[in-house]
PDBQT receptor file of N, H, CA, C and O in Angstrom, charges set to zero:
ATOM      1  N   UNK A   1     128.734 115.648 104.088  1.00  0.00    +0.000 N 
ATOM      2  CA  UNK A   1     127.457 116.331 104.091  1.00  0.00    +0.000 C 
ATOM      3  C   UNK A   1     126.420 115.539 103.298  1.00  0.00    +0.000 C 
ATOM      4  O   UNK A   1     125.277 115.393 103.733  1.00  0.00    +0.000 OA
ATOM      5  N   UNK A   2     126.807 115.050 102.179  1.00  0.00    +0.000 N 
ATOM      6  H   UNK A   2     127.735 115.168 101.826  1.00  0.00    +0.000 HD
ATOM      7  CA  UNK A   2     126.268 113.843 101.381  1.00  0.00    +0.000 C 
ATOM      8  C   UNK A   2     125.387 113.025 101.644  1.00  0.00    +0.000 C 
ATOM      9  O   UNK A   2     124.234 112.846 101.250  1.00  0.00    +0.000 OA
ATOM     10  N   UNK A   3     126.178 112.447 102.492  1.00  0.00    +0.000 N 
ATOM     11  H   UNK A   3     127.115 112.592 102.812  1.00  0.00    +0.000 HD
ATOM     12  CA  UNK A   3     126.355 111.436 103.147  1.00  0.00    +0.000 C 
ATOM     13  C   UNK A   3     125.481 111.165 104.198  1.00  0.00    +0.000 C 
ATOM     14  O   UNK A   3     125.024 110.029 104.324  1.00  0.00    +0.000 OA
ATOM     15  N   UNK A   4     125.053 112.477 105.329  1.00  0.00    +0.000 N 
ATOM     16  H   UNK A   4     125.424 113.401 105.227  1.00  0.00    +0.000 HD
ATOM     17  CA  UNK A   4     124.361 112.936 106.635  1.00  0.00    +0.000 C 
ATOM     18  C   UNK A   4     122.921 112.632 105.592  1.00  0.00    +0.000 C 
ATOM     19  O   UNK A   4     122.208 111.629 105.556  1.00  0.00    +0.000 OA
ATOM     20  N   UNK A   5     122.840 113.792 104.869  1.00  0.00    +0.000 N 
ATOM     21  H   UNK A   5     123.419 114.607 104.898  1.00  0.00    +0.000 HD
ATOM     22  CA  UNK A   5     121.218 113.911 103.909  1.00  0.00    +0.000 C 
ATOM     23  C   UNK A   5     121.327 112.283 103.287  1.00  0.00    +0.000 C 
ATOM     24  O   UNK A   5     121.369 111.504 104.239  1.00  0.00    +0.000 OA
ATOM     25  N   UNK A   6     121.356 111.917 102.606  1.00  0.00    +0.000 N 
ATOM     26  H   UNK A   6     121.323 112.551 101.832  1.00  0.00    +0.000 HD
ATOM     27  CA  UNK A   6     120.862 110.795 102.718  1.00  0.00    +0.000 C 
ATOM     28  C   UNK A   6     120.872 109.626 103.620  1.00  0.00    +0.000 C 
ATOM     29  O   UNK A   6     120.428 108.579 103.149  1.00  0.00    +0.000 OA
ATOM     30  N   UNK A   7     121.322 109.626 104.886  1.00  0.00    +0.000 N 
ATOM     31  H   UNK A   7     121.683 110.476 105.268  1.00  0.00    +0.000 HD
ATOM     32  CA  UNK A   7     120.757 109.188 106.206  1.00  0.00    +0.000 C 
ATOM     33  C   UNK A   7     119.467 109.295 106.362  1.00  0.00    +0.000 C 
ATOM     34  O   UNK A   7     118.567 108.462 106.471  1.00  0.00    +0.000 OA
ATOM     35  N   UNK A   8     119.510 110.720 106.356  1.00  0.00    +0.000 N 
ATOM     36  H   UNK A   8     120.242 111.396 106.267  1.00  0.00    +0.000 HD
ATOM     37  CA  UNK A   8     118.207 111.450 106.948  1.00  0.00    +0.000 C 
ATOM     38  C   UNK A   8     117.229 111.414 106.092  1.00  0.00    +0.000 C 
ATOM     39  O   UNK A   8     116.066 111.373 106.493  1.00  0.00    +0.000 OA
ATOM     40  N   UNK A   9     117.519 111.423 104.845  1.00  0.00    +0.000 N 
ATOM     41  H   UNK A   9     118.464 111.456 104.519  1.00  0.00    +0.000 HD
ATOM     42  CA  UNK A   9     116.492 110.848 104.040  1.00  0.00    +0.000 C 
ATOM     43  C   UNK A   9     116.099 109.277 104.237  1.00  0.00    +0.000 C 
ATOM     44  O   UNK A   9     114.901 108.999 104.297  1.00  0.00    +0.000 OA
ATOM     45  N   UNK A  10     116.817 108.516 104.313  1.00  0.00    +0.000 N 
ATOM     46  H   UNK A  10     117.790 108.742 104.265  1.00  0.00    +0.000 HD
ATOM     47  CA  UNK A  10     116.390 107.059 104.672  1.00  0.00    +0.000 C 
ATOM     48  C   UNK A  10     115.991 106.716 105.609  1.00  0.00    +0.000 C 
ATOM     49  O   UNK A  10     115.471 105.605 105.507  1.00  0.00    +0.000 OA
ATOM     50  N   UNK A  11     115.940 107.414 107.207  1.00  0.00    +0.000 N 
ATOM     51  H   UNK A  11     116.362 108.317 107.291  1.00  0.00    +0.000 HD
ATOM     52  CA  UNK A  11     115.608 107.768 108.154  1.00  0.00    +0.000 C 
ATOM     53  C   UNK A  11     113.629 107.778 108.175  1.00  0.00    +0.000 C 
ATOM     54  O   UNK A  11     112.687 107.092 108.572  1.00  0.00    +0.000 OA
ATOM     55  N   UNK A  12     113.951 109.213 107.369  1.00  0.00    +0.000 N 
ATOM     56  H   UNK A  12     114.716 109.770 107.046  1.00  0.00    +0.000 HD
ATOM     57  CA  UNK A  12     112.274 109.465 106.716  1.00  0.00    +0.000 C 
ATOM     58  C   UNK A  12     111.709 108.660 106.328  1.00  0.00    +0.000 C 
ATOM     59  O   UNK A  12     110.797 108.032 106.867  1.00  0.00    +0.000 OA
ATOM     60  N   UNK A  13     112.348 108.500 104.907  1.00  0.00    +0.000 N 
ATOM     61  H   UNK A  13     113.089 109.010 104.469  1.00  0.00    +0.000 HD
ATOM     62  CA  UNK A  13     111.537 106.671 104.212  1.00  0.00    +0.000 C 
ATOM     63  C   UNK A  13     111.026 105.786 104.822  1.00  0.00    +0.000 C 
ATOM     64  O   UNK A  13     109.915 105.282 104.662  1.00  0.00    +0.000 OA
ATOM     65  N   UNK A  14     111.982 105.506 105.704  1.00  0.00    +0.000 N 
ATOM     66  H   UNK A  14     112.886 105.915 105.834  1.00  0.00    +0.000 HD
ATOM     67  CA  UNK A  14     111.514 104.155 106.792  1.00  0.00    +0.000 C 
ATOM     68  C   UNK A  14     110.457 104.459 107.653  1.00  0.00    +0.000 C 
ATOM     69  O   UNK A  14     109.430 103.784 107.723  1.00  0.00    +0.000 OA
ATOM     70  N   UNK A  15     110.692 105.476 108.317  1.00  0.00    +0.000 N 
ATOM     71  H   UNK A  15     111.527 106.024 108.260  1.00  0.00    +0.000 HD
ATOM     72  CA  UNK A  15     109.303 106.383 109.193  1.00  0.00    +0.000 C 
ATOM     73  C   UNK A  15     108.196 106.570 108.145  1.00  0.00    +0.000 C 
ATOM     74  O   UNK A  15     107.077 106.339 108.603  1.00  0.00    +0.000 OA
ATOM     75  N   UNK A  16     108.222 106.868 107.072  1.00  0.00    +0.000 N 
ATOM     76  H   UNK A  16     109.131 107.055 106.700  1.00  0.00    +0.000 HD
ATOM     77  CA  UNK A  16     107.204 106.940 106.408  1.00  0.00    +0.000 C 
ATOM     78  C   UNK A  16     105.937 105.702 106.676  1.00  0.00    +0.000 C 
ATOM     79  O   UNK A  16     104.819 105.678 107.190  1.00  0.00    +0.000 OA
ATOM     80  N   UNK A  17     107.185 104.393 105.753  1.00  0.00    +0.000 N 
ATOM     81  H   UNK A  17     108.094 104.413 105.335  1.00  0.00    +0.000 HD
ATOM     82  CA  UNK A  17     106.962 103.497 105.701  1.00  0.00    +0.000 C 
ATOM     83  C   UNK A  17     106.434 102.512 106.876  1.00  0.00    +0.000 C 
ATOM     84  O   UNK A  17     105.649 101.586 106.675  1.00  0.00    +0.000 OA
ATOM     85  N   UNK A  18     106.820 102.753 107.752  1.00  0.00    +0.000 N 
ATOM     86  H   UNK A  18     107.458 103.505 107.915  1.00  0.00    +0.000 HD
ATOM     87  CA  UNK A  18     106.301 102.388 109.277  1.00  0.00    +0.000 C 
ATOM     88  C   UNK A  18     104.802 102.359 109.877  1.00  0.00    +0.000 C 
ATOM     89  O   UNK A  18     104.010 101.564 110.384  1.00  0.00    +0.000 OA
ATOM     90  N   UNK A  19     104.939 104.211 109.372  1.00  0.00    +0.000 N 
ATOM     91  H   UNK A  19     105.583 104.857 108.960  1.00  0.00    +0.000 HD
ATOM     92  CA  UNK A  19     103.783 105.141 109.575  1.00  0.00    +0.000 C 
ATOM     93  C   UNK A  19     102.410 104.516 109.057  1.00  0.00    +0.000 C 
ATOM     94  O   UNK A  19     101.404 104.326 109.740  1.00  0.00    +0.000 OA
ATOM     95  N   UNK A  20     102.580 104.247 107.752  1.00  0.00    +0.000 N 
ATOM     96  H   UNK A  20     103.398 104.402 107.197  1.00  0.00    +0.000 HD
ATOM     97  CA  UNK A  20     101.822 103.563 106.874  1.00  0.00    +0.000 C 
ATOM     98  C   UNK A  20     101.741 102.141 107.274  1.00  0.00    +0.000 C 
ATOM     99  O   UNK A  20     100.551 101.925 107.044  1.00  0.00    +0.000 OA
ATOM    100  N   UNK A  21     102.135 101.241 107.636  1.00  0.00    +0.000 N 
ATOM    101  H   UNK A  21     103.102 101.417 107.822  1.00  0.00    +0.000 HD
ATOM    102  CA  UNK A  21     101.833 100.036 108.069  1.00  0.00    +0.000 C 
ATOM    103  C   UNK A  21     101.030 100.047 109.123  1.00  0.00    +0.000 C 
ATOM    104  O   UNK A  21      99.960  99.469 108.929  1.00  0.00    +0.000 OA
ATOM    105  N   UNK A  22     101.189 100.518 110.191  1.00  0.00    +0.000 N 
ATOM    106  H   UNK A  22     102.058 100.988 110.348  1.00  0.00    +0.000 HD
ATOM    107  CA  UNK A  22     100.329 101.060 111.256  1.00  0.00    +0.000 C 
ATOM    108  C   UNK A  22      99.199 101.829 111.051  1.00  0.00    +0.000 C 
ATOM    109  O   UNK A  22      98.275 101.862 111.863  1.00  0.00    +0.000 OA
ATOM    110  N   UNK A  23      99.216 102.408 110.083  1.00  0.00    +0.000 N 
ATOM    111  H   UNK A  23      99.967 102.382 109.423  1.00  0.00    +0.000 HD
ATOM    112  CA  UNK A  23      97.446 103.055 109.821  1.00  0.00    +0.000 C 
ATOM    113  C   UNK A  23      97.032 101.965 109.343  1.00  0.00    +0.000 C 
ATOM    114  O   UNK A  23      95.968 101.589 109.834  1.00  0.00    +0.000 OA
ATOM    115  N   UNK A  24      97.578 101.165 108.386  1.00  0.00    +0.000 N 
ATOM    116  H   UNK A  24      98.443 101.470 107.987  1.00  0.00    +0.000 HD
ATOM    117  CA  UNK A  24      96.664  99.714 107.336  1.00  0.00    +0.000 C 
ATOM    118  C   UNK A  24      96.306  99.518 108.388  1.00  0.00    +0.000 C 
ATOM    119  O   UNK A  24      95.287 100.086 108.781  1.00  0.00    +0.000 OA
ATOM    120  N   UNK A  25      97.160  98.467 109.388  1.00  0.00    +0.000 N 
ATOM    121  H   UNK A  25      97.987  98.006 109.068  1.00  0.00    +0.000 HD
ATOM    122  CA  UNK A  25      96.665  97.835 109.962  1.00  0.00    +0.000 C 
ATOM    123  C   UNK A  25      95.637  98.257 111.478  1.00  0.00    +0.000 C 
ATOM    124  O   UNK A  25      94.767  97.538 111.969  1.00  0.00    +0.000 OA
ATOM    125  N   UNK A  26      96.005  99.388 111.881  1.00  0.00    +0.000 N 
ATOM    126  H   UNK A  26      96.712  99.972 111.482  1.00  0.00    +0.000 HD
ATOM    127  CA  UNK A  26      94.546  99.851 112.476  1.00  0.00    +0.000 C 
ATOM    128  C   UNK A  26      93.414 100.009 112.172  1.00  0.00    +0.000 C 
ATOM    129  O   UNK A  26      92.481  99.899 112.967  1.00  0.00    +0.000 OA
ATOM    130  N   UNK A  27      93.257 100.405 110.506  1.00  0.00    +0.000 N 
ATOM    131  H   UNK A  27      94.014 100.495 109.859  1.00  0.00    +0.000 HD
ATOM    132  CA  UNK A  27      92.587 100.153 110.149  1.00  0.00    +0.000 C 
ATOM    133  C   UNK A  27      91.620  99.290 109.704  1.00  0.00    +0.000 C 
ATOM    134  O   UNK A  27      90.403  99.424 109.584  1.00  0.00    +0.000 OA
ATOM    135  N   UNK A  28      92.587  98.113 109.412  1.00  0.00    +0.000 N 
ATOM    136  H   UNK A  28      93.576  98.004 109.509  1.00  0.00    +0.000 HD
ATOM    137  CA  UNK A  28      91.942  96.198 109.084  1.00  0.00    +0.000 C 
ATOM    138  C   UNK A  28      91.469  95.979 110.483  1.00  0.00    +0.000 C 
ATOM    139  O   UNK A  28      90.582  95.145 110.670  1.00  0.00    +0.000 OA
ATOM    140  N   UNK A  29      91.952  96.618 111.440  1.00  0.00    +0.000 N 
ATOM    141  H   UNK A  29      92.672  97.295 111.288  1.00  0.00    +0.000 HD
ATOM    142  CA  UNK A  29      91.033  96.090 112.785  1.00  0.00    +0.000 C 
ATOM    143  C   UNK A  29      90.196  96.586 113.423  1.00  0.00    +0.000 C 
ATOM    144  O   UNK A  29      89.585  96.156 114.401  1.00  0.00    +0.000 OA
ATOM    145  N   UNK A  30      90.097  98.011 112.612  1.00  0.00    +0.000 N 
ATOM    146  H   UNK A  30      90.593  98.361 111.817  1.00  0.00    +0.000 HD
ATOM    147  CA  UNK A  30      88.931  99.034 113.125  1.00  0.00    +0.000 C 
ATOM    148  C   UNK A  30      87.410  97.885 112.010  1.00  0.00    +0.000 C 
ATOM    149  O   UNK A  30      86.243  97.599 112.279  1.00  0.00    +0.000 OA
ATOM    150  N   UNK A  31      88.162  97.632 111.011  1.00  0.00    +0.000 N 
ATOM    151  H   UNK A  31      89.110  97.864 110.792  1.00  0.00    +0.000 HD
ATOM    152  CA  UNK A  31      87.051  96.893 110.122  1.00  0.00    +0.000 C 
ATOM    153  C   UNK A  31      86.427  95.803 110.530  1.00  0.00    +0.000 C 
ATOM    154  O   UNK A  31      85.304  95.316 110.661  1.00  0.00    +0.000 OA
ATOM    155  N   UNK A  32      87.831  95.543 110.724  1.00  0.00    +0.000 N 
ATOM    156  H   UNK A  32      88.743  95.939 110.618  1.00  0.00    +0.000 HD
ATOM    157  CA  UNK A  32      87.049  93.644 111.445  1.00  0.00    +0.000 C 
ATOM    158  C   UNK A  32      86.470  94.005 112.497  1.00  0.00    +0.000 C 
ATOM    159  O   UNK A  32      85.481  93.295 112.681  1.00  0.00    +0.000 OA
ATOM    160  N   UNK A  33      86.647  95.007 113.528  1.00  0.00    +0.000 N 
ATOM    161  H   UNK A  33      87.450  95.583 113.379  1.00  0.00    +0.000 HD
ATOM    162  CA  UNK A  33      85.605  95.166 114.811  1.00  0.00    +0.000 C 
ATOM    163  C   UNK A  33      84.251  95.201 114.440  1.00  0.00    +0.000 C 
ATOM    164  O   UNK A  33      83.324  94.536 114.902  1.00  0.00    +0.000 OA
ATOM    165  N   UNK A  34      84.235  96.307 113.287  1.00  0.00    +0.000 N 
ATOM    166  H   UNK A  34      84.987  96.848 112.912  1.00  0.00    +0.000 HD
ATOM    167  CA  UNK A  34      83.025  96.621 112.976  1.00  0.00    +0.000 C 
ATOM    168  C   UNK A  34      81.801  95.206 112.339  1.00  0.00    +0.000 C 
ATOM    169  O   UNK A  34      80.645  94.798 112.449  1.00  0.00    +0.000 OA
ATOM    170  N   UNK A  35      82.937  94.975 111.747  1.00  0.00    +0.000 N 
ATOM    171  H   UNK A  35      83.877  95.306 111.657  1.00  0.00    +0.000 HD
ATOM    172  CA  UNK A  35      81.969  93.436 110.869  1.00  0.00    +0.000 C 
ATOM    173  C   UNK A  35      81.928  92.622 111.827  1.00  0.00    +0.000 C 
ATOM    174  O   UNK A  35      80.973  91.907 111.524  1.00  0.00    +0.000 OA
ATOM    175  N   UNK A  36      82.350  92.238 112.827  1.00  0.00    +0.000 N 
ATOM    176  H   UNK A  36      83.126  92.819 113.073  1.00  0.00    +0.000 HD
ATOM    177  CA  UNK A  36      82.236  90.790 113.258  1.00  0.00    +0.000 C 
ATOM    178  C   UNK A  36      81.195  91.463 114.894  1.00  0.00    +0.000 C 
ATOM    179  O   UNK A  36      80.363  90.737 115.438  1.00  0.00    +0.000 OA
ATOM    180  N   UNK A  37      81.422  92.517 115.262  1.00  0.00    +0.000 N 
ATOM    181  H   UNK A  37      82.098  93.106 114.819  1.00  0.00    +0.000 HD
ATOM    182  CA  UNK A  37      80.217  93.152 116.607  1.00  0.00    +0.000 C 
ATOM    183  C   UNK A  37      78.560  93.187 116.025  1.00  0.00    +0.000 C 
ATOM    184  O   UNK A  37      78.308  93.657 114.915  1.00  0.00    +0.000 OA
ATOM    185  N   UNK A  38      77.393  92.579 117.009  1.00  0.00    +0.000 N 
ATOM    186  H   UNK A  38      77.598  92.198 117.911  1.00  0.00    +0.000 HD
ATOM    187  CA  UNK A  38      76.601  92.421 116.898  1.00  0.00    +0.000 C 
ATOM    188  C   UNK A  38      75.965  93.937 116.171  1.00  0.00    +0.000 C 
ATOM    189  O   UNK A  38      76.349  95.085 116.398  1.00  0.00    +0.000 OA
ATOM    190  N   UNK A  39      75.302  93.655 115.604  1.00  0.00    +0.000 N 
ATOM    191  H   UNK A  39      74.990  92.723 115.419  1.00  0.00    +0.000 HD
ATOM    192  CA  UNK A  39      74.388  95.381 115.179  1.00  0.00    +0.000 C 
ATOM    193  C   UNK A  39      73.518  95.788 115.858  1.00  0.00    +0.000 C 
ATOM    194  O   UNK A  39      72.602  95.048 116.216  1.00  0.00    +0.000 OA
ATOM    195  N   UNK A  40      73.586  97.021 116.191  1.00  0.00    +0.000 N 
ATOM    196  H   UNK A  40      74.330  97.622 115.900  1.00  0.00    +0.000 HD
ATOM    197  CA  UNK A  40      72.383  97.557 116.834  1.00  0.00    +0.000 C 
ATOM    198  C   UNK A  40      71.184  97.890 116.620  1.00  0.00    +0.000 C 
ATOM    199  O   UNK A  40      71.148  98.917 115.941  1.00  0.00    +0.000 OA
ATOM    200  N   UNK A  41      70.000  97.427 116.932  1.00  0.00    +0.000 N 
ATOM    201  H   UNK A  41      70.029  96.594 117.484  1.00  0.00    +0.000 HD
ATOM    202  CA  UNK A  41      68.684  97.259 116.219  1.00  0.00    +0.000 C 
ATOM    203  C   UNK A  41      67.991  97.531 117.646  1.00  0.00    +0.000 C 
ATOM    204  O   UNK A  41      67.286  96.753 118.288  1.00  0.00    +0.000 OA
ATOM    205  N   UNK A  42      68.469  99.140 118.042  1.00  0.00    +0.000 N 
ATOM    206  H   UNK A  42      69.042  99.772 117.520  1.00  0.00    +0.000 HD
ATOM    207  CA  UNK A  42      67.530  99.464 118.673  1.00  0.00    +0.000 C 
ATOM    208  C   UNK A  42      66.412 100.094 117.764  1.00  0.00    +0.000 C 
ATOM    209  O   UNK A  42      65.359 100.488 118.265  1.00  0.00    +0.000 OA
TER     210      UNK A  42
């Protein structure tokens, strides 16, 4: 039983951890879109 829960806890962790790499980095490219696209000066 031990044994199962901390699976499943490490399971989580890693999904956590995943989770979070994938927002950074959508995010570093939601940024860089923004900085490097012409500005609008209507």
């Amino acid at each position: 039983m031990l044994k199962k829960l901390l699976v499943l806890a490490g399971l989580v962790g890693a999904a956590t951890l995943i989770m979070k790499r994938v927002k950074a980095s959508s995010d570093e490219r939601a940024l860089w879109h923004e900085a490097t696209t012409a500005p609008d000066l209507r």
